[in-house]
C-alpha angles and dihedrals in degrees: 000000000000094000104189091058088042114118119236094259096054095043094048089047088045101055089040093059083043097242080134138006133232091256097054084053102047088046089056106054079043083061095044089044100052089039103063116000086088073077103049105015092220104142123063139170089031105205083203094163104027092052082049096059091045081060105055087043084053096054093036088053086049099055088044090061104248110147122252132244118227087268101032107151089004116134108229129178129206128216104248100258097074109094106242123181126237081014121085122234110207104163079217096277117119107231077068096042087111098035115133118170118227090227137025119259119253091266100047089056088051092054089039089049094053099050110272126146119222111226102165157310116280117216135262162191111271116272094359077282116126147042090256142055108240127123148162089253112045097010115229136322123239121222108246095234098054124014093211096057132078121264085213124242168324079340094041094122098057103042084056103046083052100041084053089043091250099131124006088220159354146183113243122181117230129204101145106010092304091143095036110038093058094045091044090048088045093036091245127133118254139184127208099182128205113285118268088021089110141039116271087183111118099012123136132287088012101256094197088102091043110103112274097247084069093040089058098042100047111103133188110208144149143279124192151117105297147011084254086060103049088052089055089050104045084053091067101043103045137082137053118305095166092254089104119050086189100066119096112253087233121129115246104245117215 
C-alpha cells in the first residue's frame, strides 16, 4: 500500500491486521516530511524522536495483545493552537514562541487514547487570525498545487500537510472557514461541526475571555483524506467530558 496517500481508515486497519507496523508508518510520513515540507512549510515543531518512541510502544502493545483503538499506530499531526505537552503551542506569534503546556488538551488525550501517534504541529496564521498561514515565527505556508499561491488559513498548514501526505490527518479550529477554506484551497475534506460538539478546553490562546459571540462560533474539527476519515475522527473527539461546560450533554451518533 502507498501509506503516506492512505486515508486514516486503511492505515489504522492496516496496522490492526499487522501488514505494517506503527514504525513503518511513522518512517514514511518522516520521509515525506523531510522530502517535501522545505516547499510548503506546512509542518512545524517536528517531535521526530518522541513520535518515534509512541510507535514502538504502539507495536510492542500490539504484540502483547492488547487490543487496539480505531488509530492505534496511526501518525497524526495538530494545528498549532492545541496544548500539547512536551510540544510547544505557539499560535505562530512570537511572545508564545517558547510556550509548552504542562498537560495535553482534551483533544489531544482523546486522539492519544485511541492510539494515535503525535508527529508534529502544523503551521499557522498568526494568531489563528487570517486567510492565510503566514506568521513572525515559521513564515508562511505554500499551497501544494502551486507553490506561488496561498494553502488558506488559520488551518493552511494542515490542509497542506494533508493534502502532501505528510500527515493523514489533523484537527483545525474554525471560526470563519478556517478548516474549510484551507482543504477546499489544497483539495482536501474538511468538518466544521456543530458548536459545542467538541471540547474548547485547552485550545490556544484560551477563548474563555473572548466575547461570547466568538466563543459560540469557534469550532474544532477535522481535516483528512476522505469523508470516511473525517467520520472516525469526529467520533473521538466529540461529545461532553466534562472539560467544557459549554458542550451539549448529547451523545455523538455514528
Amino acid at each position: 500500500m502507498d501509506i503516506v496517500f492512505s486515508s486514516t481508515v486503511d492505515l489504522a486497519a492496516a496496522i490492526a491486521k499487522r501488514k505494517i507496523s506503527a514504525v513503518e508508518a511513522l518512517d514514511a510520513y518522516l520521509a515525506q516530511i523531510d522530502a517535501h515540507n522545505h516547499a510548503v512549510n506546512a509542518v512545524i515543531s517536528l517531535d521526530r524522536e518522541g513520535a518515534r518512541e509512541r510507535a514502538k510502544k504502539a507495536d510492542a502493545a500490539q504484540a502483547r495483545g492488547a487490543a487496539p483503538g480505531p488509530l492505534h499506530g496511526v501518525p497524526f499531526t495538530l494545528k498549532d493552537m492545541h496544548e500539547t505537552s512536551g510540544i510547544r503551542t505557539t499560535v505562530g506569534f512570537p511572545p508564545f514562541a517558547d510556550y509548552v503546556a504542562k498537560q495535553d488538551s482534551p483533544v489531544v488525550i482523546r486522539l492519544k487514547a485511541a492510539g494515535g501517534v503525535l508527529m508534529a504541529k502544523t503551521n499557522v496564521a498568526a494568531m489563528l487570525s487570517d486567510w492565510q498561514s503566514n506568521n513572525p515565527l515559521f513564515g508562511r505556508t505554500n499551497n501544494p498545487w502551486n507553490l506561488q499561491r496561498t494553502a488558506g488559513g488559520s488551518s493552511g498548514g494542515a490542509a497542506a500537510a494533508i493534502c502532501l501526505g505528510m500527515t493523514p490527518f489533523d484537527v483545525g479550529t474554525d471560526m470563519q472557514d478556517s478548516i474549510r477554506l484551507p482543504a477546499a484551497f489544497c483539495g482536501v475534506y474538511g468538518l466544521k461541526p456543530t458548536e459545542h460538539r467538541v471540547s474548547l478546553a485547552g485550545a490556544f490562546p484560551d477563548p474563555g475571555g473572548a466575547a461570547r459571540s466568538v466563543r459560540l462560533m469557534s469550532c474544532l474539527g477535522p481535516l483528512a483524506r476522505s469523508v470516511q476519515d473525517l467520520a472516525l475522527i469526529y467520533q473521538i473527539i466529540a461529545g461532553p467530558d466534562g472539560s467544557d461546560t459549554d458542550l451539549a450533554p448529547v451523545p455523538v451518533q455514528d
